[in-house]
Steps between C-alpha positions, in 0.01 A plus 500: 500500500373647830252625391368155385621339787311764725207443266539042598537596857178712493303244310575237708474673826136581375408089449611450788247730641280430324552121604499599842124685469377200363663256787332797758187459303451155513172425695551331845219245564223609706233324715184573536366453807100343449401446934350240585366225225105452439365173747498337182669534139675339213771547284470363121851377388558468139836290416703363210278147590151681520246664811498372830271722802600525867229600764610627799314516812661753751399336844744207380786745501425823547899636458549253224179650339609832527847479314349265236238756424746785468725288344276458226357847452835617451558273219824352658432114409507610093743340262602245817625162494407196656831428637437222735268216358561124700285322340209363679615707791466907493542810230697792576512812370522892637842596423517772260685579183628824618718466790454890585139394556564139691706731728214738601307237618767261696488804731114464554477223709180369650416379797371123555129420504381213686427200243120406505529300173692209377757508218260304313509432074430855309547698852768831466751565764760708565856389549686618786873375610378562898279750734358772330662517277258463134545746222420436171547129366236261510384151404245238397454167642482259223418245766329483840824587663437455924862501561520866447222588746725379763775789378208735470450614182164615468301495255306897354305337245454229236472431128151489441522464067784391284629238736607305188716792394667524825578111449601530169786779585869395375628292756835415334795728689371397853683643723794665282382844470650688806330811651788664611610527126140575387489805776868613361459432090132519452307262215817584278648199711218294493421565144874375385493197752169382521341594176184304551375612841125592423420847622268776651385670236268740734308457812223746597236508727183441382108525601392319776616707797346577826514703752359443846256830599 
């Protein structure tokens, strides 16, 4: 008898272990830094609804720019949801599935750029909750939307194909989905609550991109 119970003990010291290896193992987001973003580029989004194209033109926002650019090229707007949609109003999305990976970039603030452009229909901007203080969520204006150039959200960029996708996005949650749930539970939350979101399938940027000499 303790003999076998020596035998248990040993067995289940070594899943635990093993457990424990795996836990150690398990890959910590990384970001990869990209520098400053081309004059001009665009990023090709391919949803549940269908393509829509922003073109972004640095010397609007050259911060914003930047961080949408790496953004981007490290994949981190895949498998996303458009969480915010007031229709006839804006589109939000930019909060990630993976909370380990929402949380490496809510330390990555960037600073404010002076707004050149207005929040016009189809233009992207980033939403802040004050100074400096931008990271990684960002929406569309569905509408010519002047109000918010007085709060200074400034615009990187605009939809320049697949407008009518960007319209056609599910609307019906509002504003029910809450980020602070999103950044804690990931899609599994949004998935059980607000089954019909449409989402990011990927977004990469595509041809098109300058650089000034």
């Amino acid at each position: 008898m303790l003999t076998t119970a020596l035998r248990t003990s040993t067995a289940l010291l070594a899943s635990l272990l093993l457990l424990a290896a795996a836990a150690c193992k398990e890959e910590t987001p990384r970001r990869i830094e990209t520098g400053a973003a081309p004059d001009s580029f665009r990023v090709a989004f391919e949803t549940s609804r269908g393509s829509f194209v922003v073109a972004v033109d640095r010397s609007w926002s050259p911060h914003g720019a930047d961080r949408f650019h790496e953004l981007a090229a490290n994949h981190f707007f895949d498998e996303q949801r458009f969480f915010r949609v007031l229709s006839g109003y804006i589109a939000q999305f930019g909060a990630s599935g993976d909370p380990k990976i929402n949380n490496l970039w809510e330390g990555k603030k960037i600073p404010d750029d002076p707004r050149t452009q207005s929040n016009a229909r189809g233009t992207v901007s980033f939403a802040a909750e004050g100074v400096d203080s931008r990271t990684h969520q960002l929406f569309i204006n569905l509408k010519d939307n002047p109000k918010l150039d007085a709060q200074n959200f400034t615009p990187i960029g605009r939809v320049v194909s697949g407008m009518e996708v960007v319209d056609a996005l599910d609307d019906d949650y509002g504003e029910s989905p809450k980020y602070h749930l999103i950044a804690t539970l990931g899609n599994s939350y949004l998935r059980r609550m607000f089954p019909k979101l449409d989402y990011i399938k990927t977004a990469r940027v595509v041809g098109d991109s300058t650089r000034a000499p």
